[in-house]
C-alpha positions as CSV (number, residue, x, y, z in Angstrom):
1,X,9.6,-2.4,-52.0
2,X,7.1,-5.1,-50.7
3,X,8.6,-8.4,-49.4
4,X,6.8,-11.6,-48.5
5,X,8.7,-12.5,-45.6
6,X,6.6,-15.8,-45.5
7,X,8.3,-16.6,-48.4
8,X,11.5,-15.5,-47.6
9,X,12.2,-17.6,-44.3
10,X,10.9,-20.8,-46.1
11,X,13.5,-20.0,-49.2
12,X,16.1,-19.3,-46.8
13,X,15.3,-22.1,-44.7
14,X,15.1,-24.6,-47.6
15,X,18.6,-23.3,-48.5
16,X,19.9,-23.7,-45.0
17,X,19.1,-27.5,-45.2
18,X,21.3,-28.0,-48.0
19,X,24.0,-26.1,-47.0
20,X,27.2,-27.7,-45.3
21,X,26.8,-24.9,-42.0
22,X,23.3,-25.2,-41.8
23,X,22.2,-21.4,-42.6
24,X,21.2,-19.1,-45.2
25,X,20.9,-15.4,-45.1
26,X,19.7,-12.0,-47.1
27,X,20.1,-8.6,-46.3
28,X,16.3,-7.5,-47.4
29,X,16.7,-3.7,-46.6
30,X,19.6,-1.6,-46.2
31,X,19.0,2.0,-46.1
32,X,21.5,4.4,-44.6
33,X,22.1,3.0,-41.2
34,X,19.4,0.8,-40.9
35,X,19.7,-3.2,-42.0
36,X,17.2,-5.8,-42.0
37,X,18.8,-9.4,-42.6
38,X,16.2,-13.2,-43.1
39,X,18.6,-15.4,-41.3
40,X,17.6,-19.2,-41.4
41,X,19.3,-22.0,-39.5
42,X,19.1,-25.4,-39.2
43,X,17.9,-26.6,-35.5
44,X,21.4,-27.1,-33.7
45,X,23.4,-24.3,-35.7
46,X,24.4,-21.7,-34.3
47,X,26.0,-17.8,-34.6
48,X,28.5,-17.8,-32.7
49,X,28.9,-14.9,-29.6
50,X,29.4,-11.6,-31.9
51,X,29.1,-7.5,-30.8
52,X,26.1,-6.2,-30.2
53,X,25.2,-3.3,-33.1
54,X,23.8,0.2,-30.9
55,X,20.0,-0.4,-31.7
56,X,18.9,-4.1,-33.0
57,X,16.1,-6.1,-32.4
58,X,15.0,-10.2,-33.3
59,X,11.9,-11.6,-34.7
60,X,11.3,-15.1,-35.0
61,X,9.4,-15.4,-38.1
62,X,9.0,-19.3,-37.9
63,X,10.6,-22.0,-35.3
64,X,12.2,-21.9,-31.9
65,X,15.7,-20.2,-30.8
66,X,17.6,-19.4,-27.8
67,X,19.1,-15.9,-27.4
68,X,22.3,-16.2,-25.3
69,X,24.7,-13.2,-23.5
70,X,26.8,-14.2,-20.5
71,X,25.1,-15.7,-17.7
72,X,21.7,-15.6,-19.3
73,X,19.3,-17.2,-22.1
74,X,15.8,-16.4,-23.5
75,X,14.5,-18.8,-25.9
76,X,12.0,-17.2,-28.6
77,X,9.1,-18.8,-30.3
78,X,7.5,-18.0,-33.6
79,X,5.8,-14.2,-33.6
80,X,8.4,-13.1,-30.8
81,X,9.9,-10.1,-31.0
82,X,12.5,-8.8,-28.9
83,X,15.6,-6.1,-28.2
84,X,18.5,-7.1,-28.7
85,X,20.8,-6.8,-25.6
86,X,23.7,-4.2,-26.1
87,X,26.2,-7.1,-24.7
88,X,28.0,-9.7,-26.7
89,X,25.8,-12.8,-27.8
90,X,24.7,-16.0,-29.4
91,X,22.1,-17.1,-31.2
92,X,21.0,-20.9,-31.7
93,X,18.3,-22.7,-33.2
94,X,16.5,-25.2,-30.9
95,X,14.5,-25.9,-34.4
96,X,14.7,-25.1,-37.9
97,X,13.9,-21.4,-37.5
98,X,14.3,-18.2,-40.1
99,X,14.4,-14.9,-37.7
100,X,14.1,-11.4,-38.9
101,X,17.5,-9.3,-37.8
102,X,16.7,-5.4,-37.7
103,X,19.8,-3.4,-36.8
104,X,21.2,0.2,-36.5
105,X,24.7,0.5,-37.4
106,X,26.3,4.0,-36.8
């Protein structure tokens, strides 16, 4: 499978706009216990503070977003990759931004 990912945050993105919550998402690889998931939101949305999966990571693949666990922040720019923290947490768009979710679920 080969996947313009380009492509896929500015269709998601373009979706998000329209859409009452302000987000769009596709699962774009699920293979046994791995998941890759476009997620695009609208700058101001947010995903509400959810469990951590045990081995997940965050790409920003366009726009600006804040990271959030308890007591802490790290906002992300466009090209930023980073770990996941094994803690509850947020995620909010400071800007239109589509983000690359890549998580291991046991």
């Amino acid at each position: 499978m080969n996947l313009d990912l380009t492509a896929l945050a500015n269709e998601h993105l373009a979706a998000a706009r329209t859409a009452p919550h302000g987000r769009s998402a596709r699962m774009v690889l699920h293979d046994g216990v791995l998941r890759q998931t476009v997620i695009a939101l609208t700058a101001g949305t947010a995903l509400d503070e959810h469990n951590a999966p045990p081995a997940a990571s965050l790409q920003v693949l366009t726009g600006r977003v804040k990271l959030t666990t308890h007591g802490w922040a790290d906002e992300l720019t466009a090209g930023a990759l980073r770990e996941i923290p094994k803690e509850r947490h947020g995620l909010t768009a400071v800007e239109d931004s589509a983000v690359l979710l890549t998580a291991v679920n046991d």
